[in-house]
C-alpha positions as CSV (number, residue, x, y, z in Angstrom):
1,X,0.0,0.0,0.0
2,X,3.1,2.3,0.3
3,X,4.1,1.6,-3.9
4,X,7.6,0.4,-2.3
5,X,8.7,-2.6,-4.4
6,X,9.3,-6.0,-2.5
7,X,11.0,-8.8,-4.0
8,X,9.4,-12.1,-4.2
9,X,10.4,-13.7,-1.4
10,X,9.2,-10.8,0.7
11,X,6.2,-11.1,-1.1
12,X,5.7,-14.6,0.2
13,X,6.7,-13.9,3.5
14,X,4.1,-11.0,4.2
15,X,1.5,-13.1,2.2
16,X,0.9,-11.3,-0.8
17,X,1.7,-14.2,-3.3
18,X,0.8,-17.7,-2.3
19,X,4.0,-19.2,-4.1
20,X,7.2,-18.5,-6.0
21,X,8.8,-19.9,-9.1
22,X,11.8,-19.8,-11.1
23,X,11.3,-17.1,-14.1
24,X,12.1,-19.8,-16.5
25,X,9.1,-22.3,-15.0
26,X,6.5,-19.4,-15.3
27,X,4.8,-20.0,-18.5
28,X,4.6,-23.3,-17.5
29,X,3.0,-22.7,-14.2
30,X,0.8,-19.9,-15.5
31,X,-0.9,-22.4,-17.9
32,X,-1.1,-24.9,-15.0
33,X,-3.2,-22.1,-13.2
34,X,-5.0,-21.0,-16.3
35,X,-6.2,-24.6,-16.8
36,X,-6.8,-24.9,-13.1
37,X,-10.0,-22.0,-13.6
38,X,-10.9,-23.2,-17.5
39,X,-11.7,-26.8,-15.6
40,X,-13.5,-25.2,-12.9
41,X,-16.9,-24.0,-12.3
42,X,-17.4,-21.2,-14.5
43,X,-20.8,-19.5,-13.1
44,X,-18.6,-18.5,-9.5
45,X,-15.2,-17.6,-11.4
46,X,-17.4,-15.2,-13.1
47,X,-19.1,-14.1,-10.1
48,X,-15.7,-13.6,-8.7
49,X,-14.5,-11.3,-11.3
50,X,-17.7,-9.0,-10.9
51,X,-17.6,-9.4,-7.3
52,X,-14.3,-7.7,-8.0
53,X,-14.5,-5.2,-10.3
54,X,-17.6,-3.8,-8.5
55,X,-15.2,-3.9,-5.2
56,X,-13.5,-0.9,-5.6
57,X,-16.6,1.2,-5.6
58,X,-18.9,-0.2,-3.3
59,X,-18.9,0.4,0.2
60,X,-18.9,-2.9,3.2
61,X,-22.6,-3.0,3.1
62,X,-23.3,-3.1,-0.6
63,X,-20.2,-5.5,-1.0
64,X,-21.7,-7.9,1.3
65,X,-25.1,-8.0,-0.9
66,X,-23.3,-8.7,-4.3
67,X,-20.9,-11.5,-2.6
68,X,-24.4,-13.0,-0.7
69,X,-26.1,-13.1,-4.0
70,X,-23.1,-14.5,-6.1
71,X,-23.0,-17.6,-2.7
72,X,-26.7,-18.3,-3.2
73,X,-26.2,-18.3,-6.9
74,X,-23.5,-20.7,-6.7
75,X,-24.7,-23.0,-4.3
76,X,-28.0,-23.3,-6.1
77,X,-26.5,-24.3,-9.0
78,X,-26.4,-27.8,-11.2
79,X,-22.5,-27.6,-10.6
80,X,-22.9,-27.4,-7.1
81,X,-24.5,-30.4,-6.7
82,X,-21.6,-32.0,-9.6
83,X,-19.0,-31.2,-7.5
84,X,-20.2,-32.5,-4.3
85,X,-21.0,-35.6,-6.0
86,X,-17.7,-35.6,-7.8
87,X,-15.5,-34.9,-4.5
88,X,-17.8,-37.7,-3.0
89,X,-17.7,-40.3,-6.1
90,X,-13.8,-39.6,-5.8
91,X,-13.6,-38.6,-9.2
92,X,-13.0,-35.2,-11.8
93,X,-16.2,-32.8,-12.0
94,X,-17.2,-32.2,-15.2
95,X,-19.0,-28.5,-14.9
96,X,-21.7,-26.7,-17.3
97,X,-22.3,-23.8,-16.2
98,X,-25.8,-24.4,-14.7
């Protein structure tokens, strides 16, 4: 919050990254991430990215309400129910956006 520049393990230390890699391994591990969100459930990565671009001009309050309504959403949904079955079937969930 102070625009100093940290290096990256600093970074990791105060929490601000979850992990570091080698430059040379980062494509690789960006499209390990990249798939990692194309497999998953696309109706609450959406949700996500609204609930975050709407962040930085609501207040607490209003926030709360678009984050509620993006929970209920989710958990009301056809993937819901195919990835508890999946985590309990022990196997891949295959979403569709329902």
């Amino acid at each position: 919050m102070t625009g100093r520049m940290v290096e990256s393990a600093e970074a990791l230390a105060m929490g601000l990254v979850d992990r570091v890699v080698p430059l040379a391994e980062l494509p690789a591990e960006t499209e390990k991430l990249a798939q990692a969100f194309a497999s998953g459930p696309p109706l609450p990565i959406a949700d996500i990215k609204r609930a975050l671009t709407v962040s930085a001009t609501n207040d607490l309050a209003a926030q709360v309400d678009v984050e509620t309504a993006h929970q209920l959403r989710a958990f009301a949904s056809s993937d819901a129910a195919e990835g508890m079955a999946a985590f309990f079937d022990r196997r891949t969930a295959t979403f569709r956006g329902e």
